[in-house]
C-alpha positions as CSV (number, residue, x, y, z in Angstrom):
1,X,10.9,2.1,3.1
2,X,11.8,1.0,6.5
3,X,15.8,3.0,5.5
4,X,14.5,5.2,4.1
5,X,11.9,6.7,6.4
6,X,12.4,4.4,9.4
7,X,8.7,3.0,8.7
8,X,7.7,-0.5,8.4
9,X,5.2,-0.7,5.4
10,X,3.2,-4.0,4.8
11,X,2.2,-4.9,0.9
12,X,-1.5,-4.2,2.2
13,X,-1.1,-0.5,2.6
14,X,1.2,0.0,-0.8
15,X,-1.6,-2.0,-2.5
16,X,-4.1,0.0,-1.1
17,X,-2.5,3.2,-1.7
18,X,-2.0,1.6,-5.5
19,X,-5.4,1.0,-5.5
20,X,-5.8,5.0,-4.8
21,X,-3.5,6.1,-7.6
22,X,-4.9,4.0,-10.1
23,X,-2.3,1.9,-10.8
24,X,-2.8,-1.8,-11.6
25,X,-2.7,-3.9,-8.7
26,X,-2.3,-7.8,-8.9
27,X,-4.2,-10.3,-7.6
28,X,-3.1,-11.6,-3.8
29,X,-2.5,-15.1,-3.1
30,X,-3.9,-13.9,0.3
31,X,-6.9,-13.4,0.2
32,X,-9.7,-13.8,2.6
33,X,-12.2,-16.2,2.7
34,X,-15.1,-14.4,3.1
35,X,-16.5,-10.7,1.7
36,X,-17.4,-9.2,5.2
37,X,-13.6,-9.7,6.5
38,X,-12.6,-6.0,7.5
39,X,-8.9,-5.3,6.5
40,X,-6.9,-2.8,8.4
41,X,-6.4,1.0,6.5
42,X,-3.3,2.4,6.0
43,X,-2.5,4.9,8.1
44,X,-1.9,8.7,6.5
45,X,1.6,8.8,7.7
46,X,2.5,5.4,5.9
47,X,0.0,6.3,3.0
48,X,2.4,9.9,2.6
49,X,5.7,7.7,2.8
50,X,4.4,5.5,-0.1
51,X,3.0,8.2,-2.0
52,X,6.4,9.5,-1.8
53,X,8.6,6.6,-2.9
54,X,5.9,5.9,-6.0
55,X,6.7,8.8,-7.1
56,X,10.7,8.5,-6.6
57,X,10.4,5.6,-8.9
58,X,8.3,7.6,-11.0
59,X,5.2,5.0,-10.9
60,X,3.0,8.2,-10.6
């Protein structure tokens, strides 16, 4: 992502914009600890970006 469109793209947003699509996402070693944790959105720049290169790889 980050030569291609000169963004840096963390695997939170890609699996959130996954998440959107409907593809499968896998479970993240990650995760928190509690429910109530709030996670950052992606922003709609980055979301458009990763829309983009799913559908370059033809995931959607």
């Amino acid at each position: 992502m980050l030569e291609q469109t000169g963004l840096k793209v963390s695997s939170l947003y890609i699996s959130q914009v996954k998440q959107k699509c409907g593809l499968e996402v896998r479970e993240n070693h990650h995760k928190a600890k509690s429910e109530n944790t709030k996670q950052p959105q992606c922003p709609k720049e980055k979301e458009d970006a990763i829309v983009e290169a799913l559908k370059h790889f033809q995931m959607i």
